[in-house]
NUKETI-543584 format. One record per residue (C-alpha): x negated, y negated, z; residue in one letter. Coordinates in steps of 0.1 Angstrom, whole numbers, padded with zeros to 4 digits, always signed. Example, Ala and Ser with C-alpha at 12.3 -4.5 7.8 and 13.67 -1.06 7.14 Angstrom:
2
-0123+0045+0078A;-0137+0011+0071S;
This chain:
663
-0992-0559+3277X;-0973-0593+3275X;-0971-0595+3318X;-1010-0589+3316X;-1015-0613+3298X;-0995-0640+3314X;-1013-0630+3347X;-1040-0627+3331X;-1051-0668+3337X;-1043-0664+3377X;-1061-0633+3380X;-1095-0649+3369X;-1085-0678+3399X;-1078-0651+3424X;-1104-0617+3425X;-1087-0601+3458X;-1113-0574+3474X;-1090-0543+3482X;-1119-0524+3506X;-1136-0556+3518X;-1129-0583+3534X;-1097-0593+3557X;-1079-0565+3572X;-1044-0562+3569X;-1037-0578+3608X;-1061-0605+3599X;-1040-0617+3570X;-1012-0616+3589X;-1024-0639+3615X;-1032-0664+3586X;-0998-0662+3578X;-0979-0664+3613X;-1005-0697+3620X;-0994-0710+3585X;-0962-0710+3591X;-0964-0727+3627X;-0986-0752+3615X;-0958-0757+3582X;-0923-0759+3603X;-0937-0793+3616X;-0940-0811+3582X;-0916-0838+3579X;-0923-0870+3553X;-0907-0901+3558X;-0873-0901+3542X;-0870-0864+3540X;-0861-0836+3560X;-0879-0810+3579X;-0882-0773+3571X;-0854-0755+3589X;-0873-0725+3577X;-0905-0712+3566X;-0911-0680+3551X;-0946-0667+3535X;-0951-0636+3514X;-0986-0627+3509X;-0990-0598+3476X;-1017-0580+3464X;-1006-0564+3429X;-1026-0543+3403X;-1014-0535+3366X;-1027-0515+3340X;-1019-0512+3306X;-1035-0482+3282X;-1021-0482+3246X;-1030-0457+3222X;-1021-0447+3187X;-1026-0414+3170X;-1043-0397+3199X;-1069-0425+3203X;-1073-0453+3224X;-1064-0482+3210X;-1063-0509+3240X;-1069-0510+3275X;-1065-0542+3302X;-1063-0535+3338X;-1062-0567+3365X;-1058-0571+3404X;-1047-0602+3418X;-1031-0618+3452X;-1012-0645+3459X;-0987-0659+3483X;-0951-0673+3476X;-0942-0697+3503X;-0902-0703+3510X;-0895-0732+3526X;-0860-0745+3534X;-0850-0781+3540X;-0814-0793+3552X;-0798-0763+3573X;-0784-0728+3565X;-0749-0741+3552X;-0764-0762+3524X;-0803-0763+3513X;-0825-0767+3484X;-0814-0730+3472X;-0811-0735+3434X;-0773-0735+3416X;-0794-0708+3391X;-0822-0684+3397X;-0854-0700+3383X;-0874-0672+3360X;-0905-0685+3366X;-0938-0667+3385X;-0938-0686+3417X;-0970-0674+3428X;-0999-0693+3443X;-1031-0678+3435X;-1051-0668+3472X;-1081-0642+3481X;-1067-0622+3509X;-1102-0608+3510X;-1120-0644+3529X;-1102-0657+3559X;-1110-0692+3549X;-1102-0688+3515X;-1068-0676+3523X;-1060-0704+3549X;-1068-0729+3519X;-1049-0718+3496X;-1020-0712+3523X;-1021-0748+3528X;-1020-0758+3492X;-0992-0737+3489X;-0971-0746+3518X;-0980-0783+3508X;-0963-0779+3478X;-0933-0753+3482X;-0923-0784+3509X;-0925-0814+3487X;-0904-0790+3455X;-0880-0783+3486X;-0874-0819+3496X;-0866-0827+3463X;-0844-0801+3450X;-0827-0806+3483X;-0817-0842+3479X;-0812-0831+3440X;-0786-0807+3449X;-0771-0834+3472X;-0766-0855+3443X;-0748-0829+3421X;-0728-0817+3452X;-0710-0852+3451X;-0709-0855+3417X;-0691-0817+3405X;-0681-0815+3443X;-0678-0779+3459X;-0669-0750+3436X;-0643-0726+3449X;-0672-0702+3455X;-0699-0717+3471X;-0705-0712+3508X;-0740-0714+3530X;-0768-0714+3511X;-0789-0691+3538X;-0775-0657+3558X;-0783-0660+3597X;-0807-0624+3600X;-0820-0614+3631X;-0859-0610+3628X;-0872-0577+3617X;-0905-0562+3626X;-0921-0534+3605X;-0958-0534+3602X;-0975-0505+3580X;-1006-0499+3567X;-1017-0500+3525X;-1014-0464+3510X;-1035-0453+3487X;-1023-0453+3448X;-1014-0420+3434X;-1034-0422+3401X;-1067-0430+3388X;-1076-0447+3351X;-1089-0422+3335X;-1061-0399+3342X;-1036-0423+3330X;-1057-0433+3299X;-1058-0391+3291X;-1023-0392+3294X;-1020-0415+3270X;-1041-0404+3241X;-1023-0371+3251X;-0995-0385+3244X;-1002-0400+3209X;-1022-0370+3199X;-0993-0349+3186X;-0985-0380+3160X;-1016-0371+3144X;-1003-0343+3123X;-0977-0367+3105X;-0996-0397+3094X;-0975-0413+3071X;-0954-0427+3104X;-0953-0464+3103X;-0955-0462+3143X;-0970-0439+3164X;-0978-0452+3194X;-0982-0438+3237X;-0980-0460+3263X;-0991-0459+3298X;-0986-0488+3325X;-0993-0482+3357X;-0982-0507+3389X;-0984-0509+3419X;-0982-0537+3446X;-0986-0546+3486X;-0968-0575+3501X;-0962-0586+3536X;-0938-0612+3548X;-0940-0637+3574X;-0915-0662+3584X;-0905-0685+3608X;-0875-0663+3622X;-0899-0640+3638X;-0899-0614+3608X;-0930-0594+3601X;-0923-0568+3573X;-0949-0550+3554X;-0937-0529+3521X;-0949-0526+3482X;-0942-0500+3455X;-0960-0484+3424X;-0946-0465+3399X;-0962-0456+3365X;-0944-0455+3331X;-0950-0433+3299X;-0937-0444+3266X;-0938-0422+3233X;-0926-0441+3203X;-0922-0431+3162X;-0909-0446+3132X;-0908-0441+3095X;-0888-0457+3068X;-0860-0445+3052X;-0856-0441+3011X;-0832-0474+3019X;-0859-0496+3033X;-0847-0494+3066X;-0869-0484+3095X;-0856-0456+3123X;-0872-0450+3153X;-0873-0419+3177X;-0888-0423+3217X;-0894-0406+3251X;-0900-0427+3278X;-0903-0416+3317X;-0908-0435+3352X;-0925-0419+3377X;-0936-0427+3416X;-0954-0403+3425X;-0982-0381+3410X;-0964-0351+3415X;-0935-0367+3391X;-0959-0373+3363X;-0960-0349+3334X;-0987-0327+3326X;-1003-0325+3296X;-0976-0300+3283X;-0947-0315+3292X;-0965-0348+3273X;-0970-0324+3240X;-0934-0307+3242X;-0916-0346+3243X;-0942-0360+3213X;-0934-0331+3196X;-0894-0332+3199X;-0902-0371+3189X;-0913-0360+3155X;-0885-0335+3150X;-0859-0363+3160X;-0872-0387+3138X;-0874-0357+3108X;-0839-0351+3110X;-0834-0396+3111X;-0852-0400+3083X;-0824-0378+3063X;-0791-0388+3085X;-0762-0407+3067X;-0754-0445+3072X;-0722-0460+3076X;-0704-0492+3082X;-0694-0505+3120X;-0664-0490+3134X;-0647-0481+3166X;-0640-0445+3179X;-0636-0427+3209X;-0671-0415+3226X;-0691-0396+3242X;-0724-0410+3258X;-0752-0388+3273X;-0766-0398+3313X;-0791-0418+3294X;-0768-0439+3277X;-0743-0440+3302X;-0768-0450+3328X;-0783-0480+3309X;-0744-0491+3306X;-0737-0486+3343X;-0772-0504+3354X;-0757-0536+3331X;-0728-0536+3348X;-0748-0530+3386X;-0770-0559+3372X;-0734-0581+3374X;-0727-0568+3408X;-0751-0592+3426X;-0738-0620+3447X;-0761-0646+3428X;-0743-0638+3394X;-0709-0652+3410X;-0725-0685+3424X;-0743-0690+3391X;-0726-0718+3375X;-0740-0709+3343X;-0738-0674+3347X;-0715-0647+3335X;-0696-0645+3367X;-0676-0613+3353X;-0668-0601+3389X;-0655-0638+3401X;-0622-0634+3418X;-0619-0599+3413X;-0624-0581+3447X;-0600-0558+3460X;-0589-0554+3425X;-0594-0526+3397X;-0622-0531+3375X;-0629-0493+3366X;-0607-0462+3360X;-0588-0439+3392X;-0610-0416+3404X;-0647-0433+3399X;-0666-0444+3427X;-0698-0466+3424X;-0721-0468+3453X;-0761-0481+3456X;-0780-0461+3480X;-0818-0469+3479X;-0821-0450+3513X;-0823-0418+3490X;-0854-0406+3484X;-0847-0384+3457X;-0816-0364+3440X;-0815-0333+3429X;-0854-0327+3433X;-0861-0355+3409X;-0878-0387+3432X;-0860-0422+3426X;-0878-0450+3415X;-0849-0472+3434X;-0859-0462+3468X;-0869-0481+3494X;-0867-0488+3533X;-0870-0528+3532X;-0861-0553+3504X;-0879-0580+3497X;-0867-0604+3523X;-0877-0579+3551X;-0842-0566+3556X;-0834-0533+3559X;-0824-0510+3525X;-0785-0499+3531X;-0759-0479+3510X;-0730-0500+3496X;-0700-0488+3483X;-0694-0509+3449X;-0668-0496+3436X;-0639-0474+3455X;-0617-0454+3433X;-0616-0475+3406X;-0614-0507+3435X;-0639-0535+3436X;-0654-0534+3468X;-0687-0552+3478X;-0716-0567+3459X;-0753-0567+3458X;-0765-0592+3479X;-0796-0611+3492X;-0801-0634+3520X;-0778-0660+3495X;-0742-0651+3510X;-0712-0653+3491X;-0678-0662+3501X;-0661-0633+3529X;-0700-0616+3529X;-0720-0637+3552X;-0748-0610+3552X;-0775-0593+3535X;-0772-0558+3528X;-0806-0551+3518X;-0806-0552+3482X;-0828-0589+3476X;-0852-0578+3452X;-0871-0590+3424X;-0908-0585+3406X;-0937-0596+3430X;-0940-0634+3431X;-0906-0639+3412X;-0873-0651+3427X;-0854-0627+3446X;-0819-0622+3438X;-0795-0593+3449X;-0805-0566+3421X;-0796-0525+3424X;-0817-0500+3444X;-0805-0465+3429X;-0768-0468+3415X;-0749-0433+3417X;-0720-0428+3399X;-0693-0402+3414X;-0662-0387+3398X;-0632-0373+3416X;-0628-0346+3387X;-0658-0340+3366X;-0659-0316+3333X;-0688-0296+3313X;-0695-0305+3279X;-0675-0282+3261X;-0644-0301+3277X;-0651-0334+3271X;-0662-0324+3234X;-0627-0311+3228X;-0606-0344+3251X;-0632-0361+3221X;-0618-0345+3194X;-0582-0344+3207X;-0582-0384+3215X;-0593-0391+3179X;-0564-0371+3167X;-0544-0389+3191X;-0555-0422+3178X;-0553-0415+3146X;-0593-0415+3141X;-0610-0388+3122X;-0643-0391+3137X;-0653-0394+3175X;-0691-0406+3185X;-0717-0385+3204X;-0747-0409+3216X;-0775-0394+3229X;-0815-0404+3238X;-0814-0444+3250X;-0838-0459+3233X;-0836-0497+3246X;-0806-0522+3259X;-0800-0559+3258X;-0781-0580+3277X;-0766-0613+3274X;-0764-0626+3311X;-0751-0663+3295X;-0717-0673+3309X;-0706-0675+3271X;-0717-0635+3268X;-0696-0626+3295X;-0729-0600+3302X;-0722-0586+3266X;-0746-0558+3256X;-0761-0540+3227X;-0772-0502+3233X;-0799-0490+3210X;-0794-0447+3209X;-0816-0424+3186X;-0792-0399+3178X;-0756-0408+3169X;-0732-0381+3153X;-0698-0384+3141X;-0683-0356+3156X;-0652-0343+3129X;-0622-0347+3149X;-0605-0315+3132X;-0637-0289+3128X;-0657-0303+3154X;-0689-0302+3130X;-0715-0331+3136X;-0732-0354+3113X;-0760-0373+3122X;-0758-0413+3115X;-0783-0438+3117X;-0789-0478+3119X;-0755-0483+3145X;-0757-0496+3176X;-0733-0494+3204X;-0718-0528+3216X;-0694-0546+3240X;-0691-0556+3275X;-0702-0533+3303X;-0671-0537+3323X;-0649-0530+3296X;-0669-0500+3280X;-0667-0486+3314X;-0631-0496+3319X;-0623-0471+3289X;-0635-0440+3310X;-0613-0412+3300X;-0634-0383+3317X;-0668-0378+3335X;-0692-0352+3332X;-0707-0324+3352X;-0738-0333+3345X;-0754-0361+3366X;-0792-0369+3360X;-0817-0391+3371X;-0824-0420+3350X;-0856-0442+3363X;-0863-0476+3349X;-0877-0511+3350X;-0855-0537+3346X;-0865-0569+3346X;-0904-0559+3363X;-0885-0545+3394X;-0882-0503+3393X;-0847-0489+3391X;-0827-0454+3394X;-0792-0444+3383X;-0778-0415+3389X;-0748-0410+3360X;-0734-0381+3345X;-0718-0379+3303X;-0690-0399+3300X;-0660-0400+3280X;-0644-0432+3266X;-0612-0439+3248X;-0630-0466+3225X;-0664-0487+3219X;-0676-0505+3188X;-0708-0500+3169X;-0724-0525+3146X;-0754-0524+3126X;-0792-0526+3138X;-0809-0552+3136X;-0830-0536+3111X;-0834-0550+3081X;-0848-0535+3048X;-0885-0535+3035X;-0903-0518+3014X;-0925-0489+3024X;-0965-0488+3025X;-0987-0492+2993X;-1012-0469+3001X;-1014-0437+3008X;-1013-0426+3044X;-1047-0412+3051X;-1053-0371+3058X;-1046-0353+3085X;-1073-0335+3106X;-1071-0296+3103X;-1071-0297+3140X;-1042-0325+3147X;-1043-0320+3184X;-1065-0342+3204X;-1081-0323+3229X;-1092-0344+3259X;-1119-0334+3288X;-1108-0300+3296X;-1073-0300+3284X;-1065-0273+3257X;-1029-0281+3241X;-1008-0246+3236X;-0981-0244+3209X;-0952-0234+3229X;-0931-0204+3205X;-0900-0222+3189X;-0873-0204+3187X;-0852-0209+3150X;-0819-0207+3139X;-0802-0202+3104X;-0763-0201+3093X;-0759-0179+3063X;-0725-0167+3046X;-0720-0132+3022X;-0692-0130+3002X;-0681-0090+2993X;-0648-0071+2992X;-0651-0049+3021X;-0673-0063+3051X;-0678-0040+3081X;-0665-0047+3114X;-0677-0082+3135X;-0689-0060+3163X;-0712-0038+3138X;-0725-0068+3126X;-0732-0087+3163X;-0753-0055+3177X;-0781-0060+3150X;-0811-0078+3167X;-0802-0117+3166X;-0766-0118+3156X;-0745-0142+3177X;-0721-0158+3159X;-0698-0137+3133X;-0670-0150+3109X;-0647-0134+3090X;-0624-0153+3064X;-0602-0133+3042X;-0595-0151+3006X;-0576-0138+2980X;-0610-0120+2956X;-0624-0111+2988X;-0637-0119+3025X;-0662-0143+3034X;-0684-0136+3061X;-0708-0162+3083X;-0730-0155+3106X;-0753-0174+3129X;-0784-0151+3134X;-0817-0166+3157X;-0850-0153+3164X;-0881-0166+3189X;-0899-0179+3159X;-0897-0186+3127X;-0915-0153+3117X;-0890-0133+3138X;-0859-0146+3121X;-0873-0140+3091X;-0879-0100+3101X;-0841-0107+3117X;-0826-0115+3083X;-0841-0085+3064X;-0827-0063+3087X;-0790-0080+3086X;-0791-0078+3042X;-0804-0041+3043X;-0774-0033+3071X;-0748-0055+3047X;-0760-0034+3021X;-0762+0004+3031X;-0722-0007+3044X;-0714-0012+3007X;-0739-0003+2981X;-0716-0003+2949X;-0702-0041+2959X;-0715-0074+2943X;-0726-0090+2977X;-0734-0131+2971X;-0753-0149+2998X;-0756-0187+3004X;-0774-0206+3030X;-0753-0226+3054X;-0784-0241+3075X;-0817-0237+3064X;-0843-0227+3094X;-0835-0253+3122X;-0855-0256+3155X;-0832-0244+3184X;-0831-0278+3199X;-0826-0296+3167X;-0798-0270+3154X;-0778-0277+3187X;-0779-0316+3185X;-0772-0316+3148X;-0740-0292+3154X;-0733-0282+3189X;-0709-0253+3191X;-0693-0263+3156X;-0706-0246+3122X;-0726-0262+3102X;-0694-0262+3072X;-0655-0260+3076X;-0652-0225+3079X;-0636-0220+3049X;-0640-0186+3025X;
């Protein structure tokens, strides 16, 4: 909502007509004769352009929010504009900034009235020349005063002109199908109204540029993707507020998720933030950890976002990579690579791909990171020092700066392991180390980054489920309120293994659509610290009542409760149990454990059923066989786990039982 809004005041200048108006080779025109016309400016006392580069954008956004299966707020906008880069001095030393401006750079236009758009391509040529000339003769200023770092080298790549002209596709989705998605979304909160947030969100965007310049380039390209966000939270007994989240990028309409897929994550939301609401706290510490491909990847796009070749010229940048190629900055055996020529992975479309940046040069695969080695950058048409060329990865939001950003990082491991291996390297490093809990991360909900020179690109990961996994029994217990914390390169630097399980992770950073492709990962040692949460004191009034039917049902949509199956852990203690193998052939047994104490044995078993009523029908038939095998013993059952959701009984434990098995 907060990019609509700043738009919002340019959109009302700028009503571009999509159907109507000038075609796409008519625009184009206007832009090639801009930029003749523009190339001959020259003022009195300052240079000429050396170059002149237009980008012409037509962008949409829409924004539904909705909370508790109703549409709360909705704000859609189109608008065009044109950036104009123009270049004064020469390509060894220009008006290219020291740092990156933030700022929208747009000039508002209508692409849809030939006369219209030569007018405001004049205004903005007009002034992208006079902010040039200055900054030019700026830069000269503070190049003899702080002279010429050790890093700096031309200001421009030489590129030879590229030509690709395509035609505007149609988008993928239509309103009302986004806005159902989002009260679909939000519609499974209704049967647990006491939530302090319970809110769906649906943004779709989608944009169509094409770039002009005085090289001879003609490049046509945009992008859309649309994003779904599912968020909950409910306070603690403490005060403290936890939260629980789904969120999914998607490119295409066949990626979106139907309305079931929709229910199912709202729904594993709820049961996530159930078992928060009870989960321990615990003061900051450091352990050995293991992160899910949702956590891993937000880490390994932080340290990607470091990779480009502006964050080493930026004198009041982090600079983190600044001296170090040919060096080793991650563990033997790891291999880094961008590749935003892939179209998809493992059936799953990226949201990283493209075939031209936003400079009009061609997408290209670069290997970051050799076997642990440094090896290349991300790089725009700014060059850095023994890189004199682009290699396709300048990209930013439309009518923002462009700076060398990742396309679709992949991250590849020499030796990779399954879960039940790096759970036990967990367990056995903590030993090692003398810790008695490891960490187990899973469910990103949000990262921050410090990009500040003094931060050193320092990062906080916010996760939704946290355990500490027991380094002896290997039995779970759910923590809340810690964040994970430190430096990307040397959280990644402590890779002790890599999993076998690499996923698909689509983004938006920074208003500009992202993929990373990263399995679990193992690491010798992170720090948590506290959220930033801080305690209040729950609502006054009661929460209001739920609806008998909680499901909002829109247009022809019926929701379907998918069968759950349940799990429960329960122990017997008698003399004279029969044989584990008796006990595993009746209907749901899979798990049996036999502990022999001195006044008898203890027996545990882990026994499951499709749904709750068929566990139920499960356990009658396990106490009748227990006892027809010894009707004169005193037989004493206790409940180890309660009924647990499948899903929820495997995050909360794993493969470890719920106690120490101990008689």
């Amino acid at each position: 909502m907060r990019k609509l809004l700043i738009l919002a005041a340019l959109a009302a200048l700028a009503r571009p007509l999509r159907a109507a108006g000038a075609a796409d080779g008519s625009v184009g025109s206007a832009l090639e004769s801009a930029i003749s016309d523009a190339v001959k400016m020259k003022e009195s006392g300052y240079p000429a352009p050396y170059y002149v580069g237009i980008t012409a954008t037509r962008s949409s956004d829409r924004e539904d929010d909705c909370r508790m299966g109703a549409l709360d707020a909705s704000a859609a906008q189109s608008q065009s504009f044109v950036v104009g880069d123009v270049r004064v001095g020469g390509y060894a030393l220009d008006n290219y900034p020291p740092a990156p401006p933030g700022n929208f750079l747009g000039f508002p236009v209508n692409l849809g009235d030939a006369f219209a758009l030569r007018y405001g391509l004049w205004r903005a040529l007009d002034a992208a020349y006079k902010d040039a000339a200055a900054g030019f003769l700026r830069k000269e200023a503070l190049r003899a005063v702080r002279g010429k770092a050790e890093y700096d080298t031309d200001d421009f790549s030489r590129e030879r002109p590229r030509v690709r002209l395509e035609t505007e596709p149609a988008p993928p989705w239509t309103g009302p199908e986004l806005a159902d998605a989002c009260r679909e979304g939000s519609a499974a909160f209704r049967s647990t109204p006491n939530l302090l947030g319970a809110d769906s969100r649906v943004i779709e965007s989608d944009f169509w540029s094409r770039l002009r310049d005085s090289e001879g380039s003609k490049v046509d390209f945009g992008g859309r993707y649309a994003e779904l966000d599912l968020n909950a939270s409910e306070r603690t007994a403490d005060g403290l507020e936890v939260r629980a989240s789904r969120s999914l990028v998607a490119v295409s309409s066949a990626d979106f998720p139907s309305a079931a897929v929709i229910r199912s994550d709202a729904k594993a939301v709820l049961s996530d933030l159930a078992l928060l609401k009870v989960a321990r706290t615990t003061s900051p510490f450091d352990a050995p950890a293991l992160l899910d491909p949702s956590i891993s990847g937000a880490v390994i796009l932080a340290l990607g976002k470091r990779l480009s070749g502006e964050d080493l010229r930026n004198p009041y940048g982090a600079q983190i990579f600044q001296g170090k190629l040919g060096t080793r900055v991650l563990p033997r055996g790891i291999t880094l690579e961008d590749d935003p020529t892939l179209a998809s992975f493992g059936g799953v479309s990226l949201a990283g791909h493209y075939a031209y940046d936003d400079q009009g040069m061609p997408a290209r695969k670069v290997v970051l990171v050799q076997d642990g080695i440094l090896r290349n950058f991300l790089l725009s048409r700014h060059p850095i020092i023994g890189f004199p060329h682009s290699n396709g990865h300048g990209r930013g939001a439309p009518g923002y700066w462009i700076t060398g950003f990742p396309g679709s990082l992949i991250l590849v491991a020499r030796k990779p392991l399954d879960r039940a291996k790096l759970v036990a390297l967990l367990r056995r490093e903590c030993l090692k180390r003398g810790k008695p809990y490891g960490i187990l991360a899973e469910h990103l909900i949000g990262l921050s980054q410090n990009g500040q020179a003094s931060g050193e690109g320092s990062i906080r990961v916010v996760c939704e489920m946290v355990y500490l996994v027991d380094a002896r029994t290997g039995k779970l217990t759910l923590i809340r309120n810690l964040d994970l914390v430190g430096t990307p390169l040397y959280i990644l630097n402590n890779i002790l293994a890599v999993g076998s399980n690499p996923r698909v992770e689509n983004s938006v950073a920074d208003g500009v659509p992202v993929s990373v492709v990263a399995p679990s990962l193992l690491l010798s040692d992170i720090e948590t610290q506290r959220s930033d949460e801080s305690p209040r004191k729950g609502p006054v009034l009661p929460p209001p009542r739920a609806p008998k039917n909680a499901f909002f049902q829109p247009r022809a949509i019926v929701p379907t409760i998918p069968q759950t199956a349940y799990v429960e852990v329960v122990r017997y203690a008698l003399k004279t149990p029969p044989a584990a193998s008796a006990l595993t052939a009746l209907p749901g047994v899979s798990r049996v454990s036999v502990r022999r104490g001195p006044a008898g044995d203890a027996v545990e078993i882990e026994i499951s059923g499709p749904d709750i009523a068929a566990l139920g029908k499960n356990l009658r038939r396990l106490d009748a066989a227990l006892a027809a095998a010894a009707p004169l013993a005193e037989i004493i059952k206790s409940v180890l786990c309660p009924p647990l959701p499948l899903p929820a009984y495997k995050a909360r434990f794993g493969g470890a039982w719920p106690l120490p098995e101990k008689p």
